[in-house]
C-alpha positions as CSV (number, residue, x, y, z in Angstrom):
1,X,13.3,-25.5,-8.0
2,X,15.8,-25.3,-5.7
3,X,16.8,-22.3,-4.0
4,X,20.3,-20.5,-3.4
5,X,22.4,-21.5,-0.2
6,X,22.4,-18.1,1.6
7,X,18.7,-17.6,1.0
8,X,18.3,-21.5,2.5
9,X,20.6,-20.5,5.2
10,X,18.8,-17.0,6.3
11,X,15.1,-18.8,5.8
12,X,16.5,-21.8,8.0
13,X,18.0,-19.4,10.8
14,X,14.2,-17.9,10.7
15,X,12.8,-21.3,11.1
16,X,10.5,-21.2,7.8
17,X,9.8,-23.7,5.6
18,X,10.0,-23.6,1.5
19,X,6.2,-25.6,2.1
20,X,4.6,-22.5,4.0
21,X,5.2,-20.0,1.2
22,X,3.0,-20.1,-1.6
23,X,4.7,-19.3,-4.9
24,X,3.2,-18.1,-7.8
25,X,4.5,-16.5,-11.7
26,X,1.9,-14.3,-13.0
27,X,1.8,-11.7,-16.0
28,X,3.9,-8.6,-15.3
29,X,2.1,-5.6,-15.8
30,X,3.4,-1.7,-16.9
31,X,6.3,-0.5,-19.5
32,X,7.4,-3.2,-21.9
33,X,5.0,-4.0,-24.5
34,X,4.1,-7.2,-25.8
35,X,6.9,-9.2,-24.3
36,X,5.6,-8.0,-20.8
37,X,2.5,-9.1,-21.4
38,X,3.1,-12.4,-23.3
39,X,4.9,-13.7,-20.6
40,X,4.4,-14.5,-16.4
41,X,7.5,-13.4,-15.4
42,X,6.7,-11.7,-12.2
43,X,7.2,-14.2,-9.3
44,X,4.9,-13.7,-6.2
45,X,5.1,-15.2,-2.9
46,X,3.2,-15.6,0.2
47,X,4.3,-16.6,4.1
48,X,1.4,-18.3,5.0
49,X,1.7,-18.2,8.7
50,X,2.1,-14.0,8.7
51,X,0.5,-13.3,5.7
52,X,3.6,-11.8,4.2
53,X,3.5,-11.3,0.7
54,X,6.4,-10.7,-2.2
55,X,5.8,-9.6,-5.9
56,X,8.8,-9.1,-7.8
57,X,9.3,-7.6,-11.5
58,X,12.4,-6.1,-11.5
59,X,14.5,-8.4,-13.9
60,X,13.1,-9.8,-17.4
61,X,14.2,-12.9,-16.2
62,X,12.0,-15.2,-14.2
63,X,14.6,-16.9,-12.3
64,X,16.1,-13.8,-11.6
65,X,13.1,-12.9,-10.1
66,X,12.4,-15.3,-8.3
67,X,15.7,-15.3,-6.2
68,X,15.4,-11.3,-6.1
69,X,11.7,-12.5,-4.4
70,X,12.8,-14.7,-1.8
71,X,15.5,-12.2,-0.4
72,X,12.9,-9.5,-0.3
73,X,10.8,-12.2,1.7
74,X,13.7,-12.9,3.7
75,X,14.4,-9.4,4.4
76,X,11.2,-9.1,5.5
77,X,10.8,-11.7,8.0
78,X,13.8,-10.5,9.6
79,X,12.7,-7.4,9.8
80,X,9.6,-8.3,11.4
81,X,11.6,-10.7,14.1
82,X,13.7,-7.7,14.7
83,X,10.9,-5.4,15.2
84,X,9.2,-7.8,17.9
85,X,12.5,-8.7,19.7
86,X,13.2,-4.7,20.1
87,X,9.5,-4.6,21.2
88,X,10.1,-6.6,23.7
89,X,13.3,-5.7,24.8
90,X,11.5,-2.7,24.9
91,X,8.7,-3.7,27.2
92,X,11.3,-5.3,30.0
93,X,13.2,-2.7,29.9
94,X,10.6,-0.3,30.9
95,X,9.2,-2.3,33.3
96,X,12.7,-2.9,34.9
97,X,12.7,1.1,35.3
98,X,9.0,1.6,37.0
99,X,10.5,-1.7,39.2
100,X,13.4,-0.1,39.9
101,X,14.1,1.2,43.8
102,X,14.7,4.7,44.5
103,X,18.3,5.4,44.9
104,X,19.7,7.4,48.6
105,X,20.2,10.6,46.9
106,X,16.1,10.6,45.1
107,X,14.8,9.5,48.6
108,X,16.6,12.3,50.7
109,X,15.6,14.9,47.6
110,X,12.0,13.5,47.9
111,X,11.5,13.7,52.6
112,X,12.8,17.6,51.9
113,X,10.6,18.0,49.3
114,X,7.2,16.7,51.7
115,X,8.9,18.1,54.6
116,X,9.2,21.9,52.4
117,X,5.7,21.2,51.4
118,X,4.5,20.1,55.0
119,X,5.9,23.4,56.4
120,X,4.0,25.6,53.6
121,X,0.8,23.7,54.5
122,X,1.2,24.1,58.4
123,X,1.7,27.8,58.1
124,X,-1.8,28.6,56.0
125,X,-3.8,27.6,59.1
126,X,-7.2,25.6,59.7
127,X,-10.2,27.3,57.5
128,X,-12.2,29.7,59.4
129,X,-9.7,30.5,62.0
130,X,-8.6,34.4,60.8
């Protein structure tokens, strides 16, 4: 079965491919009697490469389910592109401030500071000498 264009067009801007997910229509399961159970309306899907997986029941129709699947699959993929491009965004961007050089005004702050500690330190004296 074909799929709809903007699905296509998301899954192809993540670079996966219709053969890595596994896709399967099983029995649905909860409210709705015999008709629920008679028939395997619930589509589930699986990225192979991530181990992502999809089950959909919302609609009584299984092609309706089935798209519904897809663009929760999609969503989720994005999501966890997103979630490793912030991460390392995330990881530069900290190590770009521990890299960073001290600017004039932090390294005049920081000689008073030693110099103010140096003088407290020189006035206590060597131990033993009272």
């Amino acid at each position: 079965m074909e799929l709809p264009s903007q699905i296509q067009a998301r899954l192809d801007a993540l670079g996966v491919r219709a053969g890595d997910v596994e896709e399967g229509f099983i029995r649905g399961s909860g409210p709705g009697g015999q008709k629920i159970n008679k028939t395997s309306s619930t589509v589930w899907l699986r990225h192979r490469p991530t181990g992502l997986e999809v089950r959909c029941q919302r609609e009584r129709s299984q092609v309706a389910n089935r798209e519904l699947a897809w663009t929760e699959l999609a969503a989720k993929l994005e999501a966890r592109r997103h979630a490793a491009e912030m991460a390392r965004r995330s990881a530069f961007e900290q190590a770009r401030r521990r890299n960073r050089k001290k600017s004039f005004g932090q390294k005049l702050r920081q000689v008073a500071d030693k110099r103010h500690r140096a003088g407290i330190k020189a006035g206590r004296g060597r131990a033993g000498d009272e």
